[in-house]
N, CA and C of each residue as an Amber inpcrd file, in Angstrom:
protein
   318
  51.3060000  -8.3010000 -20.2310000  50.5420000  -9.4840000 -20.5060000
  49.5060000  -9.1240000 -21.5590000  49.3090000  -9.9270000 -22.8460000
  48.4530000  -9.8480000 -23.9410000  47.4090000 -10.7710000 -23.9610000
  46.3060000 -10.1920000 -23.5840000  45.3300000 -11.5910000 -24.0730000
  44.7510000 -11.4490000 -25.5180000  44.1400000 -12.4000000 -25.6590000
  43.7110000 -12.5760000 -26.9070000  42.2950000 -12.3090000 -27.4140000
  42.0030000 -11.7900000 -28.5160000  40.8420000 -11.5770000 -28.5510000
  39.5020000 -11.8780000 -27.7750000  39.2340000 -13.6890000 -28.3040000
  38.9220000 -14.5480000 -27.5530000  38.7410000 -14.2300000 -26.1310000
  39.8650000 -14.0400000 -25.4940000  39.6540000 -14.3630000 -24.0620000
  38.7330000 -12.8300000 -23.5060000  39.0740000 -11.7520000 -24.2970000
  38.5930000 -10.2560000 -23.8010000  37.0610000 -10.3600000 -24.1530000
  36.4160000 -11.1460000 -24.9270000  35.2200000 -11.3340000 -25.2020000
  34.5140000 -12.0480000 -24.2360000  35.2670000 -13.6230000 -23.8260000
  34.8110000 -14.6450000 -23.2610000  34.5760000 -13.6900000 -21.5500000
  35.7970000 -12.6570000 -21.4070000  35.4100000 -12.4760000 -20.1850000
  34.1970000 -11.0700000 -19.9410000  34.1910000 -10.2280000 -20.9300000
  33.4910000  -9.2420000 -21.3630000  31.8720000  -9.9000000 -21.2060000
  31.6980000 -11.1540000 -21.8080000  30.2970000 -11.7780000 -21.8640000
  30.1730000 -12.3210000 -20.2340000  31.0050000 -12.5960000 -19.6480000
  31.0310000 -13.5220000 -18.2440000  30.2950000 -12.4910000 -17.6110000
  31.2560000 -11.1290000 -17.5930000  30.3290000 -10.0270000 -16.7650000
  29.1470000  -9.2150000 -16.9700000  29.0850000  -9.3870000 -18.1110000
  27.6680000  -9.1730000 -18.5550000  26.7550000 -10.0810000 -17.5970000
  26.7730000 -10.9470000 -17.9470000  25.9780000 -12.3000000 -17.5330000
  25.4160000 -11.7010000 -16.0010000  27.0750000 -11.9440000 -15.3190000
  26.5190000 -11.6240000 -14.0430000  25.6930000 -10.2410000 -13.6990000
  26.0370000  -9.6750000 -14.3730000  25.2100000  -7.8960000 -14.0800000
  24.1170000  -8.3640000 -14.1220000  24.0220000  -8.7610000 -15.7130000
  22.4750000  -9.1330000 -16.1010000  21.4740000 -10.3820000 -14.5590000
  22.2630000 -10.7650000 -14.3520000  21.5490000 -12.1960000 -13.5570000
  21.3150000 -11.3940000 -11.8440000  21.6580000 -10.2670000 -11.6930000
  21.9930000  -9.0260000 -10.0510000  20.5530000  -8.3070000 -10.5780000
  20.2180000  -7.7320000 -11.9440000  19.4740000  -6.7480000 -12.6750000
  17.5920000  -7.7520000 -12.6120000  17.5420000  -8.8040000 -12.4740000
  16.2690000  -9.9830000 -12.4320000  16.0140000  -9.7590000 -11.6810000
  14.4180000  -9.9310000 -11.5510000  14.1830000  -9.3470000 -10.5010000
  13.8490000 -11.1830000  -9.3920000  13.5260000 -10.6410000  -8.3290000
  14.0080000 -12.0140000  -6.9700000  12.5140000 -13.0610000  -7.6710000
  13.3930000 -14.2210000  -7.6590000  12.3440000 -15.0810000  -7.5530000
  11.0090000 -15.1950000  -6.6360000  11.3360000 -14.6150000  -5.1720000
  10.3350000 -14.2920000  -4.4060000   9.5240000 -13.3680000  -4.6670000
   8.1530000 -13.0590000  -4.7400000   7.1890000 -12.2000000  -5.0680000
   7.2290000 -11.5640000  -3.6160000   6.8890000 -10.4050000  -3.4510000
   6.7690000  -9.4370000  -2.4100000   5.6440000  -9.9620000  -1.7000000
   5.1600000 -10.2340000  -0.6760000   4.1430000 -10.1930000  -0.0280000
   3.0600000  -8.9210000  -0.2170000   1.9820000  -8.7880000  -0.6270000
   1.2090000  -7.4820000  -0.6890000   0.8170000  -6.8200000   0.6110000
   1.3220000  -5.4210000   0.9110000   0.9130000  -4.6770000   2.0520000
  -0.9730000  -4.5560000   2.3380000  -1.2330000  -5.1080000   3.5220000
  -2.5520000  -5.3870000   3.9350000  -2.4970000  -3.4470000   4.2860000
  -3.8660000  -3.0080000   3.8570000  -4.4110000  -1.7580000   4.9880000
  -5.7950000  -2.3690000   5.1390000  -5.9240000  -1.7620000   6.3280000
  -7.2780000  -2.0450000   6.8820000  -8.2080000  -0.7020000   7.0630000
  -9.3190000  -0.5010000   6.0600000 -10.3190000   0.7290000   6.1420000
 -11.2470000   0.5430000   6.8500000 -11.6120000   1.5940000   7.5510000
 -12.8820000   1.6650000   8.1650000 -13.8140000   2.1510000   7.7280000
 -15.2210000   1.3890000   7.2040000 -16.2370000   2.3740000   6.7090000
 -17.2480000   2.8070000   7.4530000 -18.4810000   3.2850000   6.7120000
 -20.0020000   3.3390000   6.8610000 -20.7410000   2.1040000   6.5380000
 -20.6400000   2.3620000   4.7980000 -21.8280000   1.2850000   4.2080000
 -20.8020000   0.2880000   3.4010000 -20.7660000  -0.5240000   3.5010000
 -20.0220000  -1.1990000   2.5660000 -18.7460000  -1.4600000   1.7700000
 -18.3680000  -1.4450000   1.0110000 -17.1450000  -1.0060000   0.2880000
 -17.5190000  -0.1070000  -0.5240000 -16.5940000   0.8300000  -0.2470000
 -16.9890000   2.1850000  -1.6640000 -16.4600000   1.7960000  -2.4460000
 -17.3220000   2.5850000  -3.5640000 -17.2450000   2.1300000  -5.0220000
 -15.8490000   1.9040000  -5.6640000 -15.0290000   3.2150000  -4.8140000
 -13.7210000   3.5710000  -5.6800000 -12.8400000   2.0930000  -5.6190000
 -13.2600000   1.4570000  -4.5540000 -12.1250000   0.6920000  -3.8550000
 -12.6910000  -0.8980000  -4.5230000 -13.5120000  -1.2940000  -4.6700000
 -14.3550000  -2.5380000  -5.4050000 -13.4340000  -2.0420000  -7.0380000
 -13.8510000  -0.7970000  -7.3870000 -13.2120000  -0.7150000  -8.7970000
 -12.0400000  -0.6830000  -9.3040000 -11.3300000  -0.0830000  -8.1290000
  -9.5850000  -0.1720000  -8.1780000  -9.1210000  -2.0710000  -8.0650000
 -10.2830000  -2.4700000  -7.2450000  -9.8170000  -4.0320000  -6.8700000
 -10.0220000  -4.7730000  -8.1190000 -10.9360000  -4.4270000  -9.1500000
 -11.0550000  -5.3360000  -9.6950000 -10.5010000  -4.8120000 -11.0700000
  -9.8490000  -3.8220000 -10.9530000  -9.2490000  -3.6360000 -12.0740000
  -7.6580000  -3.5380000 -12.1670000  -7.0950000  -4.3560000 -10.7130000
  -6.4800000  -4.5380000 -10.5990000  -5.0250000  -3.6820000  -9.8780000
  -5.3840000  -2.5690000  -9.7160000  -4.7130000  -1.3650000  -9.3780000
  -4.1730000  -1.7340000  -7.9050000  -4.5550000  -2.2610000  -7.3610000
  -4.2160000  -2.2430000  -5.4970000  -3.1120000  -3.5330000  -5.8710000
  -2.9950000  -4.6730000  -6.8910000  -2.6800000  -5.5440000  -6.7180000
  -1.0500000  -5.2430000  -7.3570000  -1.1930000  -4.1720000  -8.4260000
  -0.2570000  -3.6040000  -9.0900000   0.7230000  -3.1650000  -8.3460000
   0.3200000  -2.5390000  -7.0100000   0.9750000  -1.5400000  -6.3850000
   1.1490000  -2.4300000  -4.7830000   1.0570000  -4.0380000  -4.6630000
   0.9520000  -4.6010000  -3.7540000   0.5240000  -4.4750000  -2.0550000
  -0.6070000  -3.8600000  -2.7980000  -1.4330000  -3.6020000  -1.8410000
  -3.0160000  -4.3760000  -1.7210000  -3.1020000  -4.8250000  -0.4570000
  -4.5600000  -5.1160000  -0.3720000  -5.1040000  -4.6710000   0.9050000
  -6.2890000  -4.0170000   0.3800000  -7.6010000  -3.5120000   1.3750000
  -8.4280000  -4.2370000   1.6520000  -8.2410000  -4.5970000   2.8540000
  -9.8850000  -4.6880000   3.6490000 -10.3560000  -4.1660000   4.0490000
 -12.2540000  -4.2060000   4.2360000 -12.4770000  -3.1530000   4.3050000
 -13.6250000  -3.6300000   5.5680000 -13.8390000  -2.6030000   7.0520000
 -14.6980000  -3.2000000   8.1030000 -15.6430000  -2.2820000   7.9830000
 -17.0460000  -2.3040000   8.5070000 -18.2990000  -1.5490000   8.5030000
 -18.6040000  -1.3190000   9.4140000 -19.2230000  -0.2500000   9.9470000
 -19.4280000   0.2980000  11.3610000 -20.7530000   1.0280000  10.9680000
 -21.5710000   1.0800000  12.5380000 -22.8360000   2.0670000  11.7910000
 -23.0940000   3.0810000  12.0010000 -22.1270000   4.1260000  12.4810000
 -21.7530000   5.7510000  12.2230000 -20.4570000   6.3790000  12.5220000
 -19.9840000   7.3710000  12.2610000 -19.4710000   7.8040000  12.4660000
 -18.3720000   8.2040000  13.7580000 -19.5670000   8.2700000  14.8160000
 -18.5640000   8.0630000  16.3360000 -17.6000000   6.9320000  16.1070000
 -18.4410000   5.4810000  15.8250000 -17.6510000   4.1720000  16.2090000
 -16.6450000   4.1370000  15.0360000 -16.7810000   4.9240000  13.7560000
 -15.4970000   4.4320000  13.2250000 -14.3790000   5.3110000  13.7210000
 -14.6160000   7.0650000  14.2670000 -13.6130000   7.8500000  14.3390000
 -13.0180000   7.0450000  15.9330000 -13.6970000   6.3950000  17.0830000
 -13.4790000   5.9440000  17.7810000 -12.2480000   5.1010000  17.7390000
 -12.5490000   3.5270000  17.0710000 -11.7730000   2.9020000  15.8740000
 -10.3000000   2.8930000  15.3740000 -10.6680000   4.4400000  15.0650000
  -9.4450000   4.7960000  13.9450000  -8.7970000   5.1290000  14.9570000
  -8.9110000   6.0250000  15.7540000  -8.1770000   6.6400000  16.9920000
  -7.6770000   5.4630000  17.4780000  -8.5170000   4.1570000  18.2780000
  -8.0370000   3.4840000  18.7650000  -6.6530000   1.7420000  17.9650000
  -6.3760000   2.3330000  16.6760000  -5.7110000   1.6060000  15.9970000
  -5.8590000   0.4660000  15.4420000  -7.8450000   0.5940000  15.0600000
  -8.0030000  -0.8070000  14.4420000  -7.8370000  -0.7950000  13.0470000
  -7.9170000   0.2540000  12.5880000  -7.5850000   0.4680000  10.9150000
  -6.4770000   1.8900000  10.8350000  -6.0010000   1.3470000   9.2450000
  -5.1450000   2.6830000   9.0350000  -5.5770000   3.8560000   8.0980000
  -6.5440000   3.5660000   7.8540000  -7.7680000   4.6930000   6.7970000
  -9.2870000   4.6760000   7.4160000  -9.5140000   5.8650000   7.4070000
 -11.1450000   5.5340000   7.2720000 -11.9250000   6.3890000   6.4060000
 -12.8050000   5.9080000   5.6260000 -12.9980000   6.5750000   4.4090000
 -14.5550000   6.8050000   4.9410000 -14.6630000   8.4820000   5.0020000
 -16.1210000   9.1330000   5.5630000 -16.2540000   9.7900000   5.1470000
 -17.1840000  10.8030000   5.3840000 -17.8280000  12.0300000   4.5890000
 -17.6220000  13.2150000   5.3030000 -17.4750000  14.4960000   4.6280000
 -17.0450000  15.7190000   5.1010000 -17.6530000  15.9070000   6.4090000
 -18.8260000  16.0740000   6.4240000 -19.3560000  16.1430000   7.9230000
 -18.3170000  15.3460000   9.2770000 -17.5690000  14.3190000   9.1720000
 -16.3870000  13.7630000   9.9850000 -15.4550000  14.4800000  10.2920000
 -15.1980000  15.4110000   9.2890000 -13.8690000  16.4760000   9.3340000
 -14.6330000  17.4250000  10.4080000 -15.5710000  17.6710000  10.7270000
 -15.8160000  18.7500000  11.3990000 -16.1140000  18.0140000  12.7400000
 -16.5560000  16.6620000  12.7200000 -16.5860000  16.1590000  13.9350000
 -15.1310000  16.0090000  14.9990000 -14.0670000  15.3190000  14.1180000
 -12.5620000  15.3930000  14.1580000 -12.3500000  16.9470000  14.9640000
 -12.2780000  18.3160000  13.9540000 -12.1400000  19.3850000  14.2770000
 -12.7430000  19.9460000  16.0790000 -14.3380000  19.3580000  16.0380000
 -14.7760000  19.7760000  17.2480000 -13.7620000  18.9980000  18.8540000
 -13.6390000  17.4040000  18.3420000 -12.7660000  16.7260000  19.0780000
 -11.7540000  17.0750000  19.6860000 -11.2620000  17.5200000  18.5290000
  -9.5820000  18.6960000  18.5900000  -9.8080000  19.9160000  19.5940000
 -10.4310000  20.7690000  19.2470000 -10.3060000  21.4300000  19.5590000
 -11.4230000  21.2090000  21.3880000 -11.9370000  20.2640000  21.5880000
 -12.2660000  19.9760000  23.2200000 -11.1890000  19.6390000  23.9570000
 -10.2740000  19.0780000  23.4010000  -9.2570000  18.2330000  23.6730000
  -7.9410000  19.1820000  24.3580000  -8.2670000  19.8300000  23.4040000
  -6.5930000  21.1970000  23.6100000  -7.3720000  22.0390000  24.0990000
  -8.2330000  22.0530000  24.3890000  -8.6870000  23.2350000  25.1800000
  -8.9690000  22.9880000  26.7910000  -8.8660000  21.8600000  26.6540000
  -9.4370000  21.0040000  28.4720000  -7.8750000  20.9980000  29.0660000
């Protein structure tokens, strides 16, 4: 069987088409992944600046962010699964560490 120029083109472009139309991306926009941080004071800086420069939105992500007024109640918190970050200061790592190690030792 011989086809004709014509037809090896007409069908050559058909499948293009469809590749091309599989390759678009979905009319539906992704929903952006919520995390929830736990702080100290406010929103840190990094995270106000990433927000407004658009970076979290890029990567469909959005942070909220809750305030607590030390340290116990956010490591408390975090332990207990109200957020999935908590953004603190080195002194926490050693609080964490002392925790740990009461914990496995009892």
């Amino acid at each position: 069987m011989k086809f004709s120029r014509a037809a090896l083109y007409l069908t050559s472009a058909v499948a293009a088409f469809f590749v091309g139309v599989q390759m678009l991306p979905s009319a539906q926009t992704p929903r952006p992944q919520k995390i929830k941080v736990l702080t100290l004071l406010g929103r840190p800086l990094q995270f106000a600046v990433a927000d407004k420069q658009g970076i979290f939105a890029k990567y469909g992500i959005q942070v909220e962010t809750e305030n607590f007024p030390n340290s116990d109640v956010v490591r408390t918190n975090l332990a207990a699964g109200t957020g999935e970050l908590a953004y603190l200061a080195v002194d926490n790592a050693v609080g964490w560490s002392n925790l740990l190690t009461r914990t496995w030792s009892s």
